[in-house]
C-alpha positions as a Markdown table, in Angstrom:
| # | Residue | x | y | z |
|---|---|---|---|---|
| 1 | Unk | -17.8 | 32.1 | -10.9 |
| 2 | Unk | -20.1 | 29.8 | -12.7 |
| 3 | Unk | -18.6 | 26.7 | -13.6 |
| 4 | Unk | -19.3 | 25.0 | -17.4 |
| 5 | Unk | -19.3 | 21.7 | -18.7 |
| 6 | Unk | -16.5 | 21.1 | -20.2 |
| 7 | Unk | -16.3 | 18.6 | -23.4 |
| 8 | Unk | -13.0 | 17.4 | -25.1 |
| 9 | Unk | -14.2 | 17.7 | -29.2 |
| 10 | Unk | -12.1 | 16.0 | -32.2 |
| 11 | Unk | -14.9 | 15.7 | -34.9 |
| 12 | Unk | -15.5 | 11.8 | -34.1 |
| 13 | Unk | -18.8 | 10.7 | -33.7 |
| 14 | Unk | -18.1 | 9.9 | -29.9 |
| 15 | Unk | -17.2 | 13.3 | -29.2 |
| 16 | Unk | -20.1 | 14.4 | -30.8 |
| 17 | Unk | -21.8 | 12.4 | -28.5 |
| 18 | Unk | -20.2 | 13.6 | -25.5 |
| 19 | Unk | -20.7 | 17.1 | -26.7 |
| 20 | Unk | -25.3 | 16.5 | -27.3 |
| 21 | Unk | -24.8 | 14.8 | -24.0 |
| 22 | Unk | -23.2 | 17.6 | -22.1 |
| 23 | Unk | -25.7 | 19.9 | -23.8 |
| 24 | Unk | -29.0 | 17.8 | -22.4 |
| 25 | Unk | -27.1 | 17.9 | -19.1 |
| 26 | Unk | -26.5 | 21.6 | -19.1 |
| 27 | Unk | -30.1 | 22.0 | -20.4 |
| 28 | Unk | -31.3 | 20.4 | -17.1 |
| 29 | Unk | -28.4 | 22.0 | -14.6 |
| 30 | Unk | -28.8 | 25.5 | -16.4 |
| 31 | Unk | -25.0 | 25.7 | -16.6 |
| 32 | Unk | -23.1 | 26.6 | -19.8 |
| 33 | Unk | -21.4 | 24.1 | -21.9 |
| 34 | Unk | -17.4 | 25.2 | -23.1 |
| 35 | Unk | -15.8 | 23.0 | -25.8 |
| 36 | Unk | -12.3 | 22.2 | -26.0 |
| 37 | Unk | -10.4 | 21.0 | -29.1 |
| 38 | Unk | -6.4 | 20.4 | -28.8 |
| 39 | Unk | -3.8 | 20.3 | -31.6 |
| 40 | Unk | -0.6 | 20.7 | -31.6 |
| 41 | Unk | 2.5 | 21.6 | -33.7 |
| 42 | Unk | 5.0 | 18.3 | -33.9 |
| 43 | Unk | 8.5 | 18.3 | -33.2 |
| 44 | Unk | 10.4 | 19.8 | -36.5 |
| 45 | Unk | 12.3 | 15.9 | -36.6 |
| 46 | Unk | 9.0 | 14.5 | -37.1 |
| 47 | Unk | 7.1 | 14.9 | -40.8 |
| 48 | Unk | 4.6 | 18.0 | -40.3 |
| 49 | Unk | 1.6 | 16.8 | -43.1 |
| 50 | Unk | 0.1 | 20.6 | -42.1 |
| 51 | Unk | 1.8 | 23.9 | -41.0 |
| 52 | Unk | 0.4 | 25.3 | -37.1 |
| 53 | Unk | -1.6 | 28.0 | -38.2 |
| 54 | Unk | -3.6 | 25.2 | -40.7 |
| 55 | Unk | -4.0 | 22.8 | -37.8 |
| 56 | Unk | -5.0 | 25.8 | -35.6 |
| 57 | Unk | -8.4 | 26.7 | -38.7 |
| 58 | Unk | -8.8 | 23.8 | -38.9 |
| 59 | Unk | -9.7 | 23.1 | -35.3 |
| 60 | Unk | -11.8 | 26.5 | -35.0 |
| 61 | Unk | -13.8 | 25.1 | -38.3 |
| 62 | Unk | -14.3 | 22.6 | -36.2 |
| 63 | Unk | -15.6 | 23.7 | -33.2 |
| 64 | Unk | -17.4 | 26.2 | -35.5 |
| 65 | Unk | -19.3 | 23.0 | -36.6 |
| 66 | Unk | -20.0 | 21.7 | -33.1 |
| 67 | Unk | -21.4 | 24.8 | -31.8 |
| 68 | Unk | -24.0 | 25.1 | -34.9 |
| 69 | Unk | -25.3 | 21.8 | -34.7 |
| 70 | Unk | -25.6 | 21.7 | -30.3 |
| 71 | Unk | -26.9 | 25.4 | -30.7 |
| 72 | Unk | -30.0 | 24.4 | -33.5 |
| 73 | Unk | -30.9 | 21.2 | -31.2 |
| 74 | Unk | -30.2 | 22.6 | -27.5 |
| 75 | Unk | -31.3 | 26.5 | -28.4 |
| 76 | Unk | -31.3 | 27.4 | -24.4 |
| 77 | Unk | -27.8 | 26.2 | -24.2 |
| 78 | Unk | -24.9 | 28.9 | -23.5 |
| 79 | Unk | -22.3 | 27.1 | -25.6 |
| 80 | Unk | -18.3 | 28.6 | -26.3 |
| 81 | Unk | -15.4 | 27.1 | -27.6 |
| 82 | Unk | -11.6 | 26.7 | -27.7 |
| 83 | Unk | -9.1 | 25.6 | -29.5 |
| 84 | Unk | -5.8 | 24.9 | -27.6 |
| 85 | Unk | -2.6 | 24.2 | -28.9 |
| 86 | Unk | -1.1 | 21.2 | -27.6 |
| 87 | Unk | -2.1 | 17.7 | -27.0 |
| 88 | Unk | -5.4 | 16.7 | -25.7 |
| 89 | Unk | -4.7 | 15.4 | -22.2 |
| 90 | Unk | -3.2 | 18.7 | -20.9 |
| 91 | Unk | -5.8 | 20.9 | -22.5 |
| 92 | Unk | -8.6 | 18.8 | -21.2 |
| 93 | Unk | -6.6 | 18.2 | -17.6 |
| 94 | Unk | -6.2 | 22.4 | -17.4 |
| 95 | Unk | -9.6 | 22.9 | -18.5 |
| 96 | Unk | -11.7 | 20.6 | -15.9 |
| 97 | Unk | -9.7 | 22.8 | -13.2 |
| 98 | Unk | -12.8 | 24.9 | -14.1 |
| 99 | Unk | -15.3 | 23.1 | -15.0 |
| 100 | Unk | -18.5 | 21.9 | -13.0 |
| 101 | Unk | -17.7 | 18.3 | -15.3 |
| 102 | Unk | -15.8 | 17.1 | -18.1 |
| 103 | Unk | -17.7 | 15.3 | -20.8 |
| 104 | Unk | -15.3 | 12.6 | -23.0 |
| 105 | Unk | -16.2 | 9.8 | -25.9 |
| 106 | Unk | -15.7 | 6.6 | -26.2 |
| 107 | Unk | -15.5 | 4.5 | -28.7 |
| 108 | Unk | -16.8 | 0.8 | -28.6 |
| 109 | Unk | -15.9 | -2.2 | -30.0 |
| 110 | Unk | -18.8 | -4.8 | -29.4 |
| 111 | Unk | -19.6 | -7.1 | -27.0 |
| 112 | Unk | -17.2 | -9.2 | -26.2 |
| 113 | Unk | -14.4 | -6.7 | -26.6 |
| 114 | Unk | -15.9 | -4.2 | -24.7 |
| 115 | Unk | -15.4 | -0.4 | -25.2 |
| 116 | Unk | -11.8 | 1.7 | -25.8 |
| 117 | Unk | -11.1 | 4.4 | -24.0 |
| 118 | Unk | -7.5 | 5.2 | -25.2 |
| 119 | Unk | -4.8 | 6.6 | -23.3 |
| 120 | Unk | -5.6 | 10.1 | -23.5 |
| 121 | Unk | -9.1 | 9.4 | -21.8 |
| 122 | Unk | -7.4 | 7.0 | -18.7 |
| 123 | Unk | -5.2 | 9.7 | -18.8 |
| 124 | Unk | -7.6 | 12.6 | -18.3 |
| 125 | Unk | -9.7 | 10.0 | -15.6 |
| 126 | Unk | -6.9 | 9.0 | -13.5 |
| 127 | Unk | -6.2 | 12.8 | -13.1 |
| 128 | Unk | -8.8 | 15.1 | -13.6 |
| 129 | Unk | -9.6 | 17.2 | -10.1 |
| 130 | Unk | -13.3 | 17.3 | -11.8 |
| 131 | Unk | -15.9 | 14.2 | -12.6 |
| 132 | Unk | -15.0 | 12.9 | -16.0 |
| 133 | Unk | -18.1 | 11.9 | -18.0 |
| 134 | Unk | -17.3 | 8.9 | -20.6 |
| 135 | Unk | -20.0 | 8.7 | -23.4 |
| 136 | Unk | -20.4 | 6.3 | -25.5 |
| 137 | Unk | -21.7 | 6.8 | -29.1 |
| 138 | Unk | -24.8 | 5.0 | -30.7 |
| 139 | Unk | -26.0 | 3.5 | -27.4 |
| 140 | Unk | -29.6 | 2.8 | -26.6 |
| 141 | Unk | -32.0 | 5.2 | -24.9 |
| 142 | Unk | -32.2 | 4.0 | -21.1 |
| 143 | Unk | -34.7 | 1.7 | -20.5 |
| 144 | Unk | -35.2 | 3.1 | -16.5 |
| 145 | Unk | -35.4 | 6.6 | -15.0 |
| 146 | Unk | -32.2 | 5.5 | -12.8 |
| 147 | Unk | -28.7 | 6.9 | -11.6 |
| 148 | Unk | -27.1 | 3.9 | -10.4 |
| 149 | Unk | -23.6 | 4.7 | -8.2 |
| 150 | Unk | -21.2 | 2.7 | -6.6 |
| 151 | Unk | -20.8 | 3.3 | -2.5 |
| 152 | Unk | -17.6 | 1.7 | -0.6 |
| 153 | Unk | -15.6 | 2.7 | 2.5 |
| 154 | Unk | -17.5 | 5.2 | 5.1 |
| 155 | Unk | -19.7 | 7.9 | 4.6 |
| 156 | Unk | -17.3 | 10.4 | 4.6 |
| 157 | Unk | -15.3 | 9.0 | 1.9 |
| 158 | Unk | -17.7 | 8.5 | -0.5 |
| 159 | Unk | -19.4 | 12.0 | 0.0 |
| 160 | Unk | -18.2 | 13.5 | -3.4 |
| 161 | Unk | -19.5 | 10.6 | -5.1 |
| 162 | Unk | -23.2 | 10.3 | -3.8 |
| 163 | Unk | -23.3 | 14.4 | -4.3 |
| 164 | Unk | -22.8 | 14.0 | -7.6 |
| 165 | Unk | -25.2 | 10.8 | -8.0 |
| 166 | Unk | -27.8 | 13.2 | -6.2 |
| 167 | Unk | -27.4 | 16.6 | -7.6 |
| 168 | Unk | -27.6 | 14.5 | -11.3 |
| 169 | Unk | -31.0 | 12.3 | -10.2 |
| 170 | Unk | -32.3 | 15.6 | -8.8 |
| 171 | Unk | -32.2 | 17.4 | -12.0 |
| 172 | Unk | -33.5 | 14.8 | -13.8 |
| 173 | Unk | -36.0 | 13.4 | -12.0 |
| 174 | Unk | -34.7 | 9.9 | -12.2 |
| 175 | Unk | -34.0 | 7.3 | -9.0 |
| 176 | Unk | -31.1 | 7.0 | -7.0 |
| 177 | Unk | -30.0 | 3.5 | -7.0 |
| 178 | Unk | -27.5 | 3.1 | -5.0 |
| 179 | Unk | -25.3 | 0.1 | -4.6 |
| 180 | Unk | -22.8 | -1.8 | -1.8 |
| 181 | Unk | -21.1 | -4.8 | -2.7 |
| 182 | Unk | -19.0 | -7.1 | -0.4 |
| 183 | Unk | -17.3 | -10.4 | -0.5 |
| 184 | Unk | -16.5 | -13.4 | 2.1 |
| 185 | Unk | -13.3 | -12.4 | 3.5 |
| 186 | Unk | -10.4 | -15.2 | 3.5 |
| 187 | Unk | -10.8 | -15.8 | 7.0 |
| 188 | Unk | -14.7 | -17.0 | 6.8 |
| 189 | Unk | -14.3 | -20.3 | 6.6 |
| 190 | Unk | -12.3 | -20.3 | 10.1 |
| 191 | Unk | -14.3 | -17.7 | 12.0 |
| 192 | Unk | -18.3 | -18.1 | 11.0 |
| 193 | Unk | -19.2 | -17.4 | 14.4 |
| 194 | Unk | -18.5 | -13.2 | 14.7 |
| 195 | Unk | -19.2 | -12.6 | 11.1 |
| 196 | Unk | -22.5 | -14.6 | 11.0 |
| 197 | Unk | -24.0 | -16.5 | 7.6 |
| 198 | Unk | -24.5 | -13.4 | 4.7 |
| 199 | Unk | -28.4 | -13.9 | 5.4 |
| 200 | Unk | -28.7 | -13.9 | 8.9 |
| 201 | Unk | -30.0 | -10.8 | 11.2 |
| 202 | Unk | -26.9 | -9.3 | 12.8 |
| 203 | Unk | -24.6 | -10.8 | 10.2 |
| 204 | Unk | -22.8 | -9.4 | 7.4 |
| 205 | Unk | -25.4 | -8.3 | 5.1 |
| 206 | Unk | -27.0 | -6.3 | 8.3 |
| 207 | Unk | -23.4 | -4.6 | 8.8 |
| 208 | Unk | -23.3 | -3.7 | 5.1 |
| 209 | Unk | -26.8 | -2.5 | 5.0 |
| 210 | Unk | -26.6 | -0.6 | 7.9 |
| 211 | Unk | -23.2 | 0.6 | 6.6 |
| 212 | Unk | -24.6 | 2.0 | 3.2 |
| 213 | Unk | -27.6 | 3.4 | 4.7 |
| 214 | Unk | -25.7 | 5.7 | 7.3 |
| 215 | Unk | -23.6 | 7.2 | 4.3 |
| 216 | Unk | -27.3 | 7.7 | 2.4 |
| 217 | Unk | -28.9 | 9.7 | 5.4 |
| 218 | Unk | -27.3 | 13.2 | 4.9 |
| 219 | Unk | -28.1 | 13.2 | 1.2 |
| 220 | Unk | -31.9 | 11.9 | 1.7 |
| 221 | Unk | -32.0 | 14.6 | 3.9 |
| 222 | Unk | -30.7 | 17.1 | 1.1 |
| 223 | Unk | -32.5 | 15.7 | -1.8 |
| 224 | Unk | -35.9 | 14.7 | -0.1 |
| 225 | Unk | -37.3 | 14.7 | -3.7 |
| 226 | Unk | -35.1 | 11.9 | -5.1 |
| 227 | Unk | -36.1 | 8.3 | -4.5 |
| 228 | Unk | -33.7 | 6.0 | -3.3 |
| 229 | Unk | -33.1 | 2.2 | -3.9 |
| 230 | Unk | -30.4 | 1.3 | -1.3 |
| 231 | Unk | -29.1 | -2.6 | -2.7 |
| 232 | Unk | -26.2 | -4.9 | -0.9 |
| 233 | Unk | -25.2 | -7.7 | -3.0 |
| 234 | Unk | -22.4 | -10.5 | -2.5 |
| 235 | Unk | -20.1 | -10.3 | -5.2 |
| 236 | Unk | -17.1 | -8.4 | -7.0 |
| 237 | Unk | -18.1 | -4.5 | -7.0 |
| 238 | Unk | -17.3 | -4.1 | -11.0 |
| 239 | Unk | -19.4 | -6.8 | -11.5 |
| 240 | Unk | -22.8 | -6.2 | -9.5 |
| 241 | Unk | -22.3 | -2.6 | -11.4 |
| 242 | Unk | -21.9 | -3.4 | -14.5 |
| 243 | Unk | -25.1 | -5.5 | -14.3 |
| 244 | Unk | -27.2 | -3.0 | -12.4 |
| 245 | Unk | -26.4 | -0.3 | -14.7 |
| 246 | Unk | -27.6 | -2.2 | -17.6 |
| 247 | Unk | -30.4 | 0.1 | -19.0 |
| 248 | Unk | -29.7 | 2.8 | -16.6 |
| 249 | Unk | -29.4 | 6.6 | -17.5 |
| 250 | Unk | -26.2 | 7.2 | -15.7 |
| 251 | Unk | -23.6 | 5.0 | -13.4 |
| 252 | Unk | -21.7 | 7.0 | -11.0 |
| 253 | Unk | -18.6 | 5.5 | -9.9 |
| 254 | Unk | -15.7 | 6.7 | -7.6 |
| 255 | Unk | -12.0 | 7.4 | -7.8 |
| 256 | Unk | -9.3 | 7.5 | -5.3 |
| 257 | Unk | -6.8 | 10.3 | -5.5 |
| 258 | Unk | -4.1 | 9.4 | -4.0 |
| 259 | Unk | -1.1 | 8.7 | -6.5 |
| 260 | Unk | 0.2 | 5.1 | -6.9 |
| 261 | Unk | 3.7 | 4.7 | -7.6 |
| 262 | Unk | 4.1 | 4.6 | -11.2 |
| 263 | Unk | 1.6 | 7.9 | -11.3 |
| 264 | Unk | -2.3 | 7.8 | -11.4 |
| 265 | Unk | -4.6 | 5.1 | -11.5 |
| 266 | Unk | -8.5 | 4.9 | -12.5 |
| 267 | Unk | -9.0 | 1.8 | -10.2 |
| 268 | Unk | -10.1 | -1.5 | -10.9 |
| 269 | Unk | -13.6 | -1.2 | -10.2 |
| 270 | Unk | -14.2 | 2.5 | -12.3 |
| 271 | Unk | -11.7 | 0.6 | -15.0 |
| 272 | Unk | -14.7 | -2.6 | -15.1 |
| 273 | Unk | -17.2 | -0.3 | -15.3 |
| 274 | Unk | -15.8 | 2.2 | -18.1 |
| 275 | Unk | -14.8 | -1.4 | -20.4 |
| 276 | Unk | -18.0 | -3.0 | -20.1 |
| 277 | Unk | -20.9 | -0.2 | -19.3 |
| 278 | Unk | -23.4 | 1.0 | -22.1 |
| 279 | Unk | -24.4 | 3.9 | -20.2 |
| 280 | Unk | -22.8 | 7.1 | -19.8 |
| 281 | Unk | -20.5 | 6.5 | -16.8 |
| 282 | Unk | -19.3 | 9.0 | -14.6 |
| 283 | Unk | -15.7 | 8.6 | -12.5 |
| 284 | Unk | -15.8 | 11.1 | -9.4 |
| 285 | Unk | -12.7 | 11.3 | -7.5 |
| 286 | Unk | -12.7 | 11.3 | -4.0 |
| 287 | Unk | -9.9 | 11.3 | -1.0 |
């Protein structure tokens, strides 16, 4: 069954952001866009300003809205809608079960503060079984043809994230830049010798080089098309991302599944990137 892109809709302009970017997406993937609005009816000790069946309209009027205005600017566009009732995470969470993506907004709040996501979107990140797509609204058009993503661990690990970095350049002609970041390890300062000076042949920039090029090989060999940028740099992951992404058309970023002990968590690296990025970001999760 053909999977859609999903997009979480409220009426805000970042939604409606999300929603024209899952549209140009779906225009390039020739998949179908399907967007979700949630309300729900309030417990009956909490003040109810409007009955279900007005929230319920109201939503549909919506989504009515939506679908006019993405289906007069993205005519090829397959586009349905849905208006749930309950609250947003749930609907969103049950709805990327089936979706090829889920498309979200987010709403920023300049530069120094950064951008909000709001609990319902860490929410929906931290659990989604499907990439989560966080747009902002109002951004500038990228200045370079470029998916930047995020590589760590072994190739294996980071599979779902480069296929998703590759399938995305690939359908839009851009560049995959793909990036590897390490630090100096407590231990350095006491044992130079094995490790080797960062610039030196053999030492740990080789390692990491040769580390992030063995997880690119299958997907050159899939994508022969896409161009590829493979860059190691010393320094904290979030931040080498959050600079190389700067002008970018996408950063791809990855998300471990496994459950902490208070429940899911985005990471600290994806959480960086989602706070300070101007560019769409996407948060892939991954074993």
């Amino acid at each position: 069954m053909e999977r859609a892109i999903v997009v979480g809709v409220d009426g805000s302009e970042e939604s409606m952001a999300a929603a024209a970017w899952a549209a140009e997406e779906a225009v390039r993937r020739e998949l179908p866009v399907h967007l979700v609005h949630a309300w729900f009816w309030q417990p009956v000790d909490v003040p109810i300003v409007r009955p279900p069946d007005v929230q319920e309209q109201a939503g549909k009027d919506l989504l009515n809205l939506a679908e006019k205005e993405l289906s007069e600017r993205y005519p090829k566009v397959r586009l349905s809608s849905e208006a749930v009732g309950e609250s947003a995470s749930p609907a969103l969470l049950k709805a990327a079960e089936r979706a090829e993506m889920l498309v979200i907004g987010s709403r920023g709040l300049g530069a120094l503060t950064g951008y909000l996501l709001g609990s319902c979107g860490r929410r929906v990140i931290g659990s989604s079984p499907r990439p989560v797509v966080a747009v902002r609204a109002g951004t500038d058009s990228p200045a370079r043809r470029e998916v930047v993503v995020g590589q760590q661990g072994d190739a294996e690990e980071c599979s779902e994230v480069l296929r998703f970095a590759f399938e995305t350049a690939a359908a839009r002609g851009a560049t995959v830049r793909a990036l590897r970041a390490w630090s100096l390890p407590p231990v350095y300062i006491y044992t130079p010798g094995p490790l080797g000076p960062p610039g030196q042949s053999g030492g740990t920039t080789a390692l990491e080089q040769a580390a992030l090029e063995k997880a690119l090989a299958p997907w050159r060999e899939r994508f022969p098309e896409v161009p590829v940028i493979a860059q190691v740099e010393m320094g904290n992951p979030g931040h080498v991302l959050v600079e190389a992404a700067e002008g970018a058309q996408l950063l791809v970023v990855g998300r471990r599944t496994r459950r902490a002990p208070i429940g899911t968590r985005i990471g600290s690296v994806a959480q960086a990137c989602l706070h300070h990025v101007h560019c769409p970001v996407a948060v892939v999760p991954h074993d």
